[in-house]
C-alpha positions in Angstrom: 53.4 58.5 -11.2 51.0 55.9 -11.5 48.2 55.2 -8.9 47.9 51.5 -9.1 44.9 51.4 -7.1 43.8 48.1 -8.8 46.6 46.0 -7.3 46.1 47.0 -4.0 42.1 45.8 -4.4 43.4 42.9 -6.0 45.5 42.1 -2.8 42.0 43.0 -0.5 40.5 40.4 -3.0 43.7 38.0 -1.8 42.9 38.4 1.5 39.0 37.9 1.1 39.7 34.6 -0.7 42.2 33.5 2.7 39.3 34.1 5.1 36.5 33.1 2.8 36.7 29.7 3.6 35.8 30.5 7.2 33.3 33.4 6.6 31.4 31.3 3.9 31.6 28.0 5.9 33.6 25.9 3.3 36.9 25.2 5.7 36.2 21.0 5.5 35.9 21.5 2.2 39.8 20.7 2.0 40.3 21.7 -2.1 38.3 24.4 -1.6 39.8 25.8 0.9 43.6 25.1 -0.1 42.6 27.0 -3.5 41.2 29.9 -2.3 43.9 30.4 0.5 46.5 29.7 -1.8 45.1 31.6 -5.0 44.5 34.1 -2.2 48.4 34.5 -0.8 49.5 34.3 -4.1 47.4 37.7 -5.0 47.7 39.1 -1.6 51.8 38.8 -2.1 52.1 39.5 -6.3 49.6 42.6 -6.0 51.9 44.2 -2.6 55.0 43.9 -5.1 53.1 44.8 -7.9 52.1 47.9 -6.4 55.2 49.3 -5.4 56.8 48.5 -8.9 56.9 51.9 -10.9 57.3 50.4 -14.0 54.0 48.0 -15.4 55.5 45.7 -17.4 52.3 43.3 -18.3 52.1 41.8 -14.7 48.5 41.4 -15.0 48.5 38.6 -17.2 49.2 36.6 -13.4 46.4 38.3 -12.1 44.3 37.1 -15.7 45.6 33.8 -15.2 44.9 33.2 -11.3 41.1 35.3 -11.8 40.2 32.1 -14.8 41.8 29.7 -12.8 39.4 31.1 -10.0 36.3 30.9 -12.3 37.2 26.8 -13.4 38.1 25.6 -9.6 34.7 24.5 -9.0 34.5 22.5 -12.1 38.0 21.2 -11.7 38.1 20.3 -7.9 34.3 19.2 -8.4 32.2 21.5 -5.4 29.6 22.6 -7.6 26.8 21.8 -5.4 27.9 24.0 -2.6 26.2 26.8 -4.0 28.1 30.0 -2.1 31.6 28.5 -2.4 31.3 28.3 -6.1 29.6 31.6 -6.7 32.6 32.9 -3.8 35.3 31.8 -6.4 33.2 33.0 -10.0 32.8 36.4 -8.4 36.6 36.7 -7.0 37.9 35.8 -10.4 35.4 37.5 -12.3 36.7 40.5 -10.0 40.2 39.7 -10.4 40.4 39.8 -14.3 38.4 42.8 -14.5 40.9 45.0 -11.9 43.7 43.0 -14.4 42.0 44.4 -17.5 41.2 47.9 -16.4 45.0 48.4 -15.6 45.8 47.0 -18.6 43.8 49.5 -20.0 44.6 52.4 -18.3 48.4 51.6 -19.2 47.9 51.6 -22.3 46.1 55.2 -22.4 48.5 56.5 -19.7 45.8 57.4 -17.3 47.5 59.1 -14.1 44.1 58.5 -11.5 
């Protein structure tokens, strides 16, 4: 059986980006704080099901997709200036695809640990 200890730190990361906005003081920064709670329950929940699946079937292209969409929020909801909230969401999604391309990785040479 597969230990797919990269979804479960992918769901940590979830749950990181949900209280971010609070630890990091960004909460009245309203799109900032609605994308990294929602990007953030959207990992948290994916990654739990993802986990307990014991089949991969290429379920980290989600977790590709939501880790770039991470990295281009600041340009797109425009909060470059705020210096930690922007480096908050690079590092998530930099974090994110990397966990996603490791397991992609691992898949494909069938490594058990």
């Amino acid at each position: 059986m597969l230990i797919r200890w990269q979804d479960w730190l992918c769901a940590l990361l979830g749950a990181w980006l949900v209280v971010s906005p609070w630890e990091l003081d960004f909460s009245l920064d309203l799109a900032a704080k609605g994308n990294a709670c929602g990007v953030g329950a959207v990992l948290i929940i994916f990654n739990l099901i993802s986990a307990c699946r014991k089949v991969d079937q290429g379920q980290e292209i989600v977790n590709i997709l939501a880790g770039i969409w991470l990295i281009l929020t600041p340009f797109a909801f425009n909060f470059l200036p705020a210096k930690y909230t922007v480096l908050n969401m690079t590092l998530s999604g930099a974090a994110v695809i990397l966990l996603a391309a490791w397991q992609m990785w691992a898949t494909i040479h069938k490594v058990e640990k």
